[in-house]
Structures are given as structure tokens and as C-alpha cells.
C-alpha positions in Angstrom: -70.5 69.5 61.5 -74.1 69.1 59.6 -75.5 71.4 62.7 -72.8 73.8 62.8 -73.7 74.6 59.3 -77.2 74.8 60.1 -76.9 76.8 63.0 -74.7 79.3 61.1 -77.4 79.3 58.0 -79.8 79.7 60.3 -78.6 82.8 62.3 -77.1 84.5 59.0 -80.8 84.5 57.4 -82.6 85.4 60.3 -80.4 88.2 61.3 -80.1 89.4 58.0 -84.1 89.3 58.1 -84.8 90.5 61.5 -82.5 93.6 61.7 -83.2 96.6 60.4 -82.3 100.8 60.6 -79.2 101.0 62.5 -78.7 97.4 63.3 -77.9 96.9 59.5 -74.3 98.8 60.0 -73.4 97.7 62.8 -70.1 95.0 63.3 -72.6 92.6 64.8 -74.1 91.9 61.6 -70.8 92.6 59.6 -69.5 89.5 61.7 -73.3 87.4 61.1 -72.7 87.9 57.4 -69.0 86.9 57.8 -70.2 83.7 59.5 -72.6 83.1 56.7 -70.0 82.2 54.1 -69.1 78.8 56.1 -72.2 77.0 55.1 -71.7 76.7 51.8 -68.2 74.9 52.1 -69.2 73.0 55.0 -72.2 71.5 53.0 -70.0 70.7 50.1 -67.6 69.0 52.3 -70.0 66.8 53.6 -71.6 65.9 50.2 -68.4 64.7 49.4 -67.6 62.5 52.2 -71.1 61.1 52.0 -70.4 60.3 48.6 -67.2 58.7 49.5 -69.1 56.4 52.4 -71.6 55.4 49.7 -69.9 54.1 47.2 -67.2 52.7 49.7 -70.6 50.9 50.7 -71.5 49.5 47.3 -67.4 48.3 46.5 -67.6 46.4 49.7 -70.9 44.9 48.7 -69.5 43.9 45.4 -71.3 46.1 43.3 -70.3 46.6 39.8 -68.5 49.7 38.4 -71.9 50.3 36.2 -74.1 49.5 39.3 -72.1 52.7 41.3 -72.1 55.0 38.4 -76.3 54.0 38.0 -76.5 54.9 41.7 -74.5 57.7 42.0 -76.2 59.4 39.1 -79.7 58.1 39.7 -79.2 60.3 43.5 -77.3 63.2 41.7 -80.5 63.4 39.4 -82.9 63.3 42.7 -81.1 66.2 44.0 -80.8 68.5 40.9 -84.6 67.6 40.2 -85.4 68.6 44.1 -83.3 71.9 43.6 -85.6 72.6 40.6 -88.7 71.7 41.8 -87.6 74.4 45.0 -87.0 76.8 42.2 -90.3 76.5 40.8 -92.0 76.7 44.0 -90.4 79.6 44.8 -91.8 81.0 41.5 -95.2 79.9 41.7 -95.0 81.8 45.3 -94.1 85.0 43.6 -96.3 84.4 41.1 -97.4 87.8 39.4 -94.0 90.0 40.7 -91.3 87.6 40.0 -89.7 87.6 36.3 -89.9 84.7 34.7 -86.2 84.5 34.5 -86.2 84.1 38.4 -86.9 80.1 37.2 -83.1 79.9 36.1 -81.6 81.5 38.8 -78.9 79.4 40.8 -79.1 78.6 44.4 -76.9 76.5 46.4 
């Protein structure tokens, strides 16, 4: 399911990037972009259930109810810091164009 919602990330950006003039109205991009709302969900969904396998991982390895919150949070944390790190690389990129609001835009 992880490379289904690649694939369809994947094809929605590049079409969306590639195409151009006439292409842009035309039902085979309406249906691209269509497509492109699945990611989202489906990377969600699996966030959960990987959540579910890990801490069904630490219960069966007798790990207290502290110990799973400390590990849960302690991942949630590396994420959120990695989304902000992206945030200001993508800033940094732009450096000179891009208002300095741009650093507290949300992304998925």
C-alpha cells in the first residue's frame, strides 16, 4: 500500500509539473489530480497501523505504560522536528523570494 501511495504522489507531482498549455485542461490531468488526494489518507493509515505494531511490540515485551508513552513521543518528536527541519530547508532554498512566513506554512 506504501508504493501505491508513492506511485500516486509521484505521478500527481510530476504531471502537475510537466504539463503545461493545453494539457493543463485536459480530463487526463483532472483525473491525475483526482488520484492525488489518496496519498494523504493512505499515509495516515499506515502511520496508524505502524503505531499500533509498535507499541503492540513493546506490551509484549513488557514494557511499562511510561516506557510506551517515552517511546511513542520521543518518535512523534523525531518526525515533527524532521518536518521542520524540511521546512527550513525549503526556506533557505528560496532564500531571498520566499516570505518569511513560508517557515510556518503546513505540509503534510
Amino acid at each position: 500500500m506504501r508504493g501505491l501511495a508513492c506511485l500516486l504522489m509521484f505521478q500527481t507531482h510530476c504531471y502537475d509539473a510537466w504539463l503545461g498549455g493545453g494539457a493543463r485542461k485536459s480530463t487526463f490531468l483532472m483525473y491525475s489530480q483526482l488520484l492525488g488526494t489518496l496519498p494523504a489518507p493512505l499515509f495516515l493509515f499506515l502511520a496508524g497501523i505502524s503505531f499500533a505494531l509498535v507499541v503492540d511490540k513493546l506490551v509484549r515485551k513488557n514494557v511499562s505504560a511510561w516506557g510506551i508513552m517515552r517511546t511513542t513521543l520521543r518518535r512523534g518528536a523525531e518526525i515533527f522536528a524532521f518536518g521542520l527541519l524540511f521546512r527550513l530547508q525549503e526556506y533557505l532554498i528560496s532564500w531571498g523570494w520566499a516570505p518569511w512566513t513560508d517557515l510556518f506554512r503546513v505540509d503534510i
